[in-house]
C-alpha positions in Angstrom: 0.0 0.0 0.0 1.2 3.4 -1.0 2.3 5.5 2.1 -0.4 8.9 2.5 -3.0 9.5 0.2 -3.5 8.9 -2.7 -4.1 12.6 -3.9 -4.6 12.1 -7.8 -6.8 8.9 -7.4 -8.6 10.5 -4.8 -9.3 13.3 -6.8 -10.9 11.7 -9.7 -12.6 9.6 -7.1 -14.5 13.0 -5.8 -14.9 14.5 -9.0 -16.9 11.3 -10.2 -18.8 11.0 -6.7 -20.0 15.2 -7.5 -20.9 14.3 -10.7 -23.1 11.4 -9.8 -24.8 13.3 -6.6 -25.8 16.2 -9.0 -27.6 13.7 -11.0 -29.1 11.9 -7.8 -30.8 15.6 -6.9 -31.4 16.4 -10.4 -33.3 13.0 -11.1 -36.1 14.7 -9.2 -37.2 16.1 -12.1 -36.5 13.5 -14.4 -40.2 12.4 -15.7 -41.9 14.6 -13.5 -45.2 13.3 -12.5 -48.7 15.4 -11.5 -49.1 13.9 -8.4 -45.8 12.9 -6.7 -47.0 12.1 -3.4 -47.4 8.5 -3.9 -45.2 5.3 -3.5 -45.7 5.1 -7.3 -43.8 7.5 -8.0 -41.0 8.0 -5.5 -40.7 4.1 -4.8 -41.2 2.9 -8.2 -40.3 5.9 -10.3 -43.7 6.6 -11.7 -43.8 2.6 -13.2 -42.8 4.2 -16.6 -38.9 2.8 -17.2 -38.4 1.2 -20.6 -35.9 -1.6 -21.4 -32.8 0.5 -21.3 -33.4 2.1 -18.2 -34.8 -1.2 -16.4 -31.7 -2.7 -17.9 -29.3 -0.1 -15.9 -31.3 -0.6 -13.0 -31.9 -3.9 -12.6 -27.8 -4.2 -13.3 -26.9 -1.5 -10.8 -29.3 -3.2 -8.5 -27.5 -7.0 -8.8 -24.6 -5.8 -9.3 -23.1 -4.3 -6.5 -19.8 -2.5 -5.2 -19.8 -6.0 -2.9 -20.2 -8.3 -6.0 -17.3 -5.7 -7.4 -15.0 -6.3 -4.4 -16.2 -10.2 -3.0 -16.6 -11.9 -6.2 -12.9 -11.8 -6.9 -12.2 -11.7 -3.2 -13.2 -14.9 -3.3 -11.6 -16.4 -5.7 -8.5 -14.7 -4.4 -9.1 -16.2 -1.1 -10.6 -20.4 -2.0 -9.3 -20.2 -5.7 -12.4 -21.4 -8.4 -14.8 -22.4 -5.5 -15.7 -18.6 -5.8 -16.5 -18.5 -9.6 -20.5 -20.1 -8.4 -21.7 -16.8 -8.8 -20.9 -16.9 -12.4 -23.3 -20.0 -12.9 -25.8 -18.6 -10.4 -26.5 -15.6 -12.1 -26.6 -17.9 -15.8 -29.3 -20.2 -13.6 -31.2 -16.9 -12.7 -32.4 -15.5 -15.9 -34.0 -18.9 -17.5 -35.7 -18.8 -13.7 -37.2 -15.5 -13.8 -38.5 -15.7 -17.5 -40.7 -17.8 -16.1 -42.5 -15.6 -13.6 -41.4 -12.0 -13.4 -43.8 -11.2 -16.0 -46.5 -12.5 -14.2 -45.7 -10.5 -11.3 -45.2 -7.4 -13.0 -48.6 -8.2 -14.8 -50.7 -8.9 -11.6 -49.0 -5.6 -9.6 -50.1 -3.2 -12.1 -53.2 -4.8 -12.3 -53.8 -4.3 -8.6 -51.5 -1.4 -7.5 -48.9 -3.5 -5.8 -46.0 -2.0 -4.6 -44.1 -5.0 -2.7 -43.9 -8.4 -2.9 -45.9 -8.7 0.6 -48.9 -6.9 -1.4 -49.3 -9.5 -3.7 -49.1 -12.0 -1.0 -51.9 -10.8 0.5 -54.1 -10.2 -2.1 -53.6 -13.6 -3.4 -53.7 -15.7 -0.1 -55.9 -13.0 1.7 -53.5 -13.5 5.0 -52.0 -10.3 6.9 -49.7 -12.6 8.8 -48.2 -14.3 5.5 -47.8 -10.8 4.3 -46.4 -9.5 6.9 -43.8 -12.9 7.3 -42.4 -11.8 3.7 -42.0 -7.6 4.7 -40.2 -8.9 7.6 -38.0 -11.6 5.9 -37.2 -8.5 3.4 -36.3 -6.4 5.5 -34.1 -8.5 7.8 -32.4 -10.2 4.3 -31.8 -6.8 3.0 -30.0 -4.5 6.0 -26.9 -6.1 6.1 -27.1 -6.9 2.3 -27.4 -2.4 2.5 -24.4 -2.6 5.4 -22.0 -4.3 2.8 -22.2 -1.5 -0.3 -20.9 1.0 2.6 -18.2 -1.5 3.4 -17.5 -1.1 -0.1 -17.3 2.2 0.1 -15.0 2.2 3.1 -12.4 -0.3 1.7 -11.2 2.1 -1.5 -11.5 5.0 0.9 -8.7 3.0 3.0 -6.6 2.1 0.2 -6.5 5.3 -0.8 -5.6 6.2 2.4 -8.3 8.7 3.3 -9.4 8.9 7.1 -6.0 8.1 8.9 -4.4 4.9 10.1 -5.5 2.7 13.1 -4.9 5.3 15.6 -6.9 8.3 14.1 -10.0 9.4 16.0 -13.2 7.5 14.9 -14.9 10.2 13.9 -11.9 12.1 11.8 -11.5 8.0 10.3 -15.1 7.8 9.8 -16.0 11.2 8.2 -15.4 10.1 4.9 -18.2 7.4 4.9 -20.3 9.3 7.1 -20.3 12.1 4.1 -20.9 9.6 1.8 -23.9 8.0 3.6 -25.4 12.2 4.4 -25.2 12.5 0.5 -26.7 9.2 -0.3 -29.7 9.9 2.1 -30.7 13.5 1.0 -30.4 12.8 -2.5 -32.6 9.4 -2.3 -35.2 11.1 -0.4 -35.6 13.8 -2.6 -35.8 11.9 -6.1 -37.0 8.3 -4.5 -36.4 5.8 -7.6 -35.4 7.8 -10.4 -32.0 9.5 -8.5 -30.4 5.6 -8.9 -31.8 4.6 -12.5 -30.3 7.9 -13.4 -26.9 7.2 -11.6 -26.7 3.4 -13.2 -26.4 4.6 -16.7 -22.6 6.4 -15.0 -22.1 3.6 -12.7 -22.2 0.8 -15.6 -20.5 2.7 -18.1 -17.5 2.7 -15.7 -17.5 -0.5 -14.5 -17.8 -1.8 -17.8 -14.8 0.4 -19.0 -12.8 -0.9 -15.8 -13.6 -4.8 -16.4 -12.3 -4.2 -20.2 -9.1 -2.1 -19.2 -8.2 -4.5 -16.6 -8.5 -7.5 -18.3 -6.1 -6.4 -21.2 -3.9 -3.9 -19.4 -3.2 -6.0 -15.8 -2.3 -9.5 -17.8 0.1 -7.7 -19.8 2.0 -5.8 -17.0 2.1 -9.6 -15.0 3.5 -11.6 -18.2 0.2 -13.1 -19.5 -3.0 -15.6 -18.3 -0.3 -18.4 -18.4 2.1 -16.9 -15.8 -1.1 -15.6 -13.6 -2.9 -19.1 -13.3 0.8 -20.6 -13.0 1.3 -18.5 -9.6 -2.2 -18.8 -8.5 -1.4 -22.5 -8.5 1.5 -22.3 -6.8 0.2 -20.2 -4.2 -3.0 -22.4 -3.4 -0.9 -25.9 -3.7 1.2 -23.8 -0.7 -1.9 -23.5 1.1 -2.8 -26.4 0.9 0.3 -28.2 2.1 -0.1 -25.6 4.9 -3.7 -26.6 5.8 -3.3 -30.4 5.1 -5.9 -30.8 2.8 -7.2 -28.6 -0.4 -8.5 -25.7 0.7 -8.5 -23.9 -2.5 -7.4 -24.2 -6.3 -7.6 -23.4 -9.5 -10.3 -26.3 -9.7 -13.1 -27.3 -7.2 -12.6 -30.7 -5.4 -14.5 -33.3 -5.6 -15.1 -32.4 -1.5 -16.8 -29.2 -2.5 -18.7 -30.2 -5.2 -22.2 -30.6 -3.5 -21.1 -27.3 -1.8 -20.4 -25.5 -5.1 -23.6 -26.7 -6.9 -25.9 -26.2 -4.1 -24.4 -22.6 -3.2 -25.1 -21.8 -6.5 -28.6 -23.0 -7.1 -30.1 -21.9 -4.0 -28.0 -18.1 -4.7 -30.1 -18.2 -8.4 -33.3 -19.0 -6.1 -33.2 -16.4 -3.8 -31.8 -13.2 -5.9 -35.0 -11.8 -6.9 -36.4 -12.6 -3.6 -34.8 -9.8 -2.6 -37.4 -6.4 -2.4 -34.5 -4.5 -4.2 -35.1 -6.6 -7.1 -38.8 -6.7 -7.0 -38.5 -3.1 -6.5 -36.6 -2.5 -9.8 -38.4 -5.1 -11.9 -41.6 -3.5 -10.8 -40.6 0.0 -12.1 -41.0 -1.2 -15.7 -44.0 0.2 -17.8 -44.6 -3.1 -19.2 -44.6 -7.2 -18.9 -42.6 -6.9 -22.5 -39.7 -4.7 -20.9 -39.3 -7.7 -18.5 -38.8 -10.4 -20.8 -36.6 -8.3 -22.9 -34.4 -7.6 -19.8 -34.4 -11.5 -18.9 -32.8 -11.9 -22.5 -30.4 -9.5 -22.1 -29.3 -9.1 -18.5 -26.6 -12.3 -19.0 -24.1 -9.6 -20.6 -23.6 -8.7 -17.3 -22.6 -12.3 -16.2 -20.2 -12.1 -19.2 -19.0 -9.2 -16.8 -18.9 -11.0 -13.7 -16.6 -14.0 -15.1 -14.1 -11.9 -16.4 -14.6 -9.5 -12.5 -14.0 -12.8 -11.3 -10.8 -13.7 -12.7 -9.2 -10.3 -10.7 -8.9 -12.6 -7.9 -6.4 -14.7 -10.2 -4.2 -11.9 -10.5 -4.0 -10.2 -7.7 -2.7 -13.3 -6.5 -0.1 -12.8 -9.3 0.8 -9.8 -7.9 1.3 -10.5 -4.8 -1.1 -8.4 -3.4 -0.8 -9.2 0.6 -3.9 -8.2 2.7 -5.1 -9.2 6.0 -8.8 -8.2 4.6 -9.6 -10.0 1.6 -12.2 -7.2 0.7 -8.8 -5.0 0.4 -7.4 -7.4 -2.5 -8.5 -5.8 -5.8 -9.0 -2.0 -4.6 -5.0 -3.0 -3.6 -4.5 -4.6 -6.8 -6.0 -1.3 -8.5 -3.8 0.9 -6.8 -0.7 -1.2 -7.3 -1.1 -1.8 -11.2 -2.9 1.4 -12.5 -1.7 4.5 -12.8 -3.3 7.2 -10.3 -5.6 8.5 -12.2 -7.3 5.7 -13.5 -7.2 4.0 -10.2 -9.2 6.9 -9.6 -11.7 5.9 -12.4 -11.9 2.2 -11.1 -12.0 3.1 -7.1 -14.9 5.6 -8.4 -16.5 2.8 -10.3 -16.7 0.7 -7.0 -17.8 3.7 -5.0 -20.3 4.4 -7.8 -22.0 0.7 -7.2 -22.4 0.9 -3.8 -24.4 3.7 -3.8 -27.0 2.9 -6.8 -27.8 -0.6 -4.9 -28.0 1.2 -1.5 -30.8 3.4 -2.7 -32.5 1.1 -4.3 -32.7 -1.4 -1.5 -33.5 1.4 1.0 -36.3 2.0 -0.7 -37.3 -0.7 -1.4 -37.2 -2.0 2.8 -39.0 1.2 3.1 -41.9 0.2 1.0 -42.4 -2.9 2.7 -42.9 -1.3 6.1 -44.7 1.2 5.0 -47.2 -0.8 2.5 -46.9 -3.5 4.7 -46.3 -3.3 8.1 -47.4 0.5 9.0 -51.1 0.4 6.4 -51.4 -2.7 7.1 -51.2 -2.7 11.2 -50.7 1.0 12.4 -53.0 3.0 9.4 -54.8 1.3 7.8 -56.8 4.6 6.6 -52.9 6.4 5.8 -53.3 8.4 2.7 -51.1 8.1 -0.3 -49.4 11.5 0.7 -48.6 9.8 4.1 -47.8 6.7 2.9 -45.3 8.2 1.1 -44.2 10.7 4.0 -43.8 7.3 5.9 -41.4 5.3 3.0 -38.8 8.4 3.1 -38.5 8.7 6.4 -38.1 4.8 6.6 -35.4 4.8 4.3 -33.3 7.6 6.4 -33.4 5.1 9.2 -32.6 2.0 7.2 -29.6 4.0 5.8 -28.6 4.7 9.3 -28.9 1.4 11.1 -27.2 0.1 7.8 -24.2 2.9 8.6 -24.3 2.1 12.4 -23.7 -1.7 12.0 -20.7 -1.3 9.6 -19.4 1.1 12.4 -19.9 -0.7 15.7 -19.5 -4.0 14.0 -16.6 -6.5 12.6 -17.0 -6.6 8.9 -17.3 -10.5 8.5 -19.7 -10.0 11.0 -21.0 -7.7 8.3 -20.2 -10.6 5.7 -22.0 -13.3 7.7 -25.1 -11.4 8.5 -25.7 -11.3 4.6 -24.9 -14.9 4.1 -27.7 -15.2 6.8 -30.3 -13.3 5.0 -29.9 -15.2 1.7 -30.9 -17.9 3.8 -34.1 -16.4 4.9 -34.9 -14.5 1.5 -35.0 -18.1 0.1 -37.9 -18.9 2.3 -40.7 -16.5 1.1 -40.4 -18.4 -2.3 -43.1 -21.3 -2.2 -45.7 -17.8 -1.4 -44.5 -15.7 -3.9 -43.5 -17.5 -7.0 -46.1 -20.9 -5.5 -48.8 -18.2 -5.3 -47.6 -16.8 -9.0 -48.8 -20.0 -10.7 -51.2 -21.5 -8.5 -53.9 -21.1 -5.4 -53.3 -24.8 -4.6 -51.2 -23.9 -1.3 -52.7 -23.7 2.2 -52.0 -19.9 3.5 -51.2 -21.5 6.9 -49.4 -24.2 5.2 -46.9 -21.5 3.9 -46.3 -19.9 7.0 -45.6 -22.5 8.5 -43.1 -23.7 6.3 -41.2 -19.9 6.2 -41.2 -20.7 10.1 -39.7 -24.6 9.6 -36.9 -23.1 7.1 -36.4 -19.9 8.9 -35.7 -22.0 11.8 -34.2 -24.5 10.3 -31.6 -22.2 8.8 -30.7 -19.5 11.3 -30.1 -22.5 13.8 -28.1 -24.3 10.9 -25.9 -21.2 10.3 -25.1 -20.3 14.2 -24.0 -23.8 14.6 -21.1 -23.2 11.5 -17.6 -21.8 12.9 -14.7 -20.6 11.1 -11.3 -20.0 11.6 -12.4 -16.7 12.7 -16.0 -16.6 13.6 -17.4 -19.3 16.7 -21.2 -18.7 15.4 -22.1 -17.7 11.5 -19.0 -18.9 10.1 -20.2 -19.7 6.7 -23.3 -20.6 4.7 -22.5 -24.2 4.4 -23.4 -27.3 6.2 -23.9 -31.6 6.1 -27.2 -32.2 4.1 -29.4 -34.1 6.7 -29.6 -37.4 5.1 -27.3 -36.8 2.5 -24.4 -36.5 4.2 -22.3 -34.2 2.0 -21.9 -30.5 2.6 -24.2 -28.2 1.2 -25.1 -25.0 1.3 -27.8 -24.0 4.1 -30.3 -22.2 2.2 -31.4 -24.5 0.0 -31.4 -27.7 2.5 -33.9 -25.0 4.4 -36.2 -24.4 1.0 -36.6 -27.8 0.8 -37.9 -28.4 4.1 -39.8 -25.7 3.6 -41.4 -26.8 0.5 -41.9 -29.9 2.0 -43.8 -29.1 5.5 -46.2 -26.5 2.9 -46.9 -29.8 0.5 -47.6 -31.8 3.6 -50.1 -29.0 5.7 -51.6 -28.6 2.4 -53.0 -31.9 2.0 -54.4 -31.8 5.6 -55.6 -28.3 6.0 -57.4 -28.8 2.9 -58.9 -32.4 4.0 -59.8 -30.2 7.3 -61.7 -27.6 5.1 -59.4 -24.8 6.8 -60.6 -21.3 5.8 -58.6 -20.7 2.8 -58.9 -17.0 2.4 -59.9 -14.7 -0.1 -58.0 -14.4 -3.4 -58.9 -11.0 -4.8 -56.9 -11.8 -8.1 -58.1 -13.5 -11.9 -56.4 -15.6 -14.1 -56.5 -13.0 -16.3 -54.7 -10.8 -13.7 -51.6 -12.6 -14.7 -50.9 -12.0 -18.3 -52.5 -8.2 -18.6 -50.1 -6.0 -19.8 -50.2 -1.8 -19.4 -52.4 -0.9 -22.2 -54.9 -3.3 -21.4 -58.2 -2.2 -19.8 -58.6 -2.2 -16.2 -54.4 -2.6 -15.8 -53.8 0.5 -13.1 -50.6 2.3 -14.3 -50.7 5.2 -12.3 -53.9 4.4 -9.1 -55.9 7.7 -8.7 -55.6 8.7 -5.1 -59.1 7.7 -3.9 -57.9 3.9 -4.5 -54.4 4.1 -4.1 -53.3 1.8 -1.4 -57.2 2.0 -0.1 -58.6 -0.8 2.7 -58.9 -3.8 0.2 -57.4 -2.7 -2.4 -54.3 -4.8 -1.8 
């Protein structure tokens, strides 16, 4: 690491993070709408993106500053055992083809805003609903937590905020500037300030991906000399550990692990309410399933990001953090100013996901959790008062845990919540395609895997974690190791299959389904498809 800071990097670093919060408060006007006081248009920008913008948006949302700075981290750290989020995010697009545009179809239809509205309109069960904002919400903090550690680790390599034994706050103020801008900007321009900012935040990272993977090869002799040391170094480690902790291959050992971690990752990622929230912005099913078809350029993207962890192994990046590794490798191979451009690029992608999934945790409580169970008479102009104010304190419980907390504590917590995302599943995408499921039959099975997998985790240590260690476990009956997520779906789908049958048999009151089949495949232009909801119905008693 470069002794003091890195004035010239850091410089290009600020002008890029000016640039961006300009557009953030000018995105306020950006498609103006008549009435603004709604969650339809500060949560969901007005539901009027096209392809190109959902495209942006839906990348800037998936695509984070902690995919930018784990992915490789990973693979820097257990060699190709961290490439399954290349396959995870191939898995993902087939997956949501399949039911996005339904969603997207029966929202507009209705006035959904979150994924919890749906579930309640279809099942007709506050307590279902209110399993799902809750699952959200937890799942999505941390995943919030980790864009500001992000941020944090290229303001250390830079060497902004002081060593070890600066004051917290003169350490801190960096981040806590960055998190004040990132607040005011969302809560003035809701949706639009970070579909506006993904158009700058792609552009670079995609300019950084292609510079790096021509420019850093050449400086360390060529992919043959980069995997060569790579394998060196892991066959070291592994003489070291006594058995094959990493290498340029997965072992057989780790192959349940690797598939499963993979499979039950392309599961849960649009789970997440930041997802939803982005997919549901679109002005059309058609926008959807031309974003399904086009969204794998990005995992084109990722597989090359990946292979960073190759060479900064090749370049004998030491770190005691592995988040450090490729902002170090950055700094170490670039010259300043375009380490400026890339550490920009990663401070760039944690803020555009950050707002969006702020948003979209404040949409849930307030759709969800306060119209629901505190107002149920809350106009559309206080629902909305609600949602920004919710996602000032989201942003700040998100900026106090990275602050008061160890970052793989940080790391783990996320792990966690792709665990429980997982679980809302069977009533989401279930209830997408069919009735046939027994609201008390899915709650109960959320409880089982929720359980199930929080219990699962805490019992996992690491070399540095007693509780939480990891995301990976023995398959009951199985006996391989697999990743914890998915063992908990199963039991999940499972218990719902089995209370099914019987509440059924028992004649248990089902609920009311306020949806059609014909719900499912409208499309915007269609009558009766509410595209903007006047504000008499807007998120009025029964409405969800």
């Amino acid at each position: 690491m470069k002794d003091g800071v890195n004035g010239v990097a850091l410089g290009v670093f600020i002008f890029f993070f000016v640039a961006v919060t300009v557009m953030g408060f000018l995105a306020a006007r950006w498609r103006r709408a008549e009435n603004e006081a709604s969650l339809d248009e500060w949560g969901l920008g007005g539901r009027s993106f096209g392809t190109w913008v959902t495209w942006f948006l839906l990348g800037g949302d998936l695509y984070t500053a902690y995919t930018f700075v784990a992915v490789p981290a990973a693979i820097y750290a257990a060699g190709a055992a961290g490439f399954f989020a290349v396959p995870y995010t191939i898995l993902v697009y087939p997956l949501i083809f399949t039911f996005l545009p339904r969603l997207w179809s029966v929202s507009h239809k209705h006035g959904y805003v979150t994924t919890s509205d749906f579930v309640r309109g279809r099942f007709g069960s506050k307590g279902l609903s209110l399993a799902v904002a809750v699952t959200g919400i937890l799942a999505t903090m941390p995943y919030i937590a980790l864009q500001l550690v992000g941020i944090q680790a290229v303001l250390d390599v830079m060497g902004v905020g002081g060593g070890e034994n600066t004051h917290w706050f003169i350490k801190d103020l960096p981040l806590l500037i960055a998190f004040a801008v990132l607040a005011a900007y969302t809560y003035s321009s809701g949706l639009r300030a970070p579909a506006l900012i993904a158009f700058v935040k792609d552009g670079l990272i995609y300019l950084v991906i292609a510079v790096a993977i021509i420019y850093i090869p050449i400086k360390l002799g060529g992919f043959d000399d980069i995997f060569a040391k790579a394998g060196e170094a892991f066959s070291q480690k592994n003489e070291a550990a006594g058995k094959p902790v990493a290498g340029l291959a997965p072992g057989e050992a780790g192959q349940w692990g690797y598939a499963t971690l993979a499979l039950g990752s392309a599961l849960a990622l649009f789970m997440y309410p930041h997802s939803i929230t982005a997919t549901l912005s679109s002005r059309s099913r058609n926008v959807i399933r031309r974003n399904t078809t086009i969204l794998p350029l990005y995992s084109l993207m990722l597989g090359l990001l990946a292979l960073l962890g190759f060479m900064a192994i090749a370049a004998g990046i030491k770190v005691d953090n592995g988040q450090l590794a490729i902002p170090q490798l950055f700094e170490n191979m670039f010259p300043d100013w375009f380490a400026g451009v890339a550490f920009a690029a990663i401070g760039i992608g944690a803020l555009v996901p950050a707002a969006i999934m702020s948003i979209a945790a404040a949409n849930l409580f307030t759709r969800n959790i306060y119209k629901d169970f505190l107002k149920p008479d809350a106009t559309p102009e206080q629902e909305t008062k609600v949602s920004k104010l919710v996602s000032l304190l989201v942003k700040v419980g998100a900026l106090a845990f990275v602050l008061t907390m160890d970052k793989t504590v940080a790391i783990n917590f996320q792990l966690l919540g792709g665990i429980w995302i997982l679980q809302t599943m069977p009533a989401l995408v279930g209830g997408l395609f069919t009735r046939w499921f027994h609201r008390w039959a899915l709650l109960a099975g959320w409880a089982v895997g929720m359980v199930y997998g929080t219990v699962a985790a805490y019992g996992v240590a690491s070399p540095t974690q007693a509780h939480f260690g990891g995301s990976s476990k023995e398959i009951p009956g199985i006996g391989e190791i697999g990743y914890i997520g998915l063992t908990a779906f199963v039991l999940n789908v499972v218990v719902t299959v089995v209370l099914t049958f019987v509440l059924n048999a028992l004649k248990a009151p089902a609920g009311t389904d306020e949806t059609s089949p014909s719900d499912y495949t409208a499309d915007a232009g269609d009558p009766g498809v509410a595209t903007e909801l006047p504000p008499a119905t807007a998120g009025a008693p029964g409405s969800h």
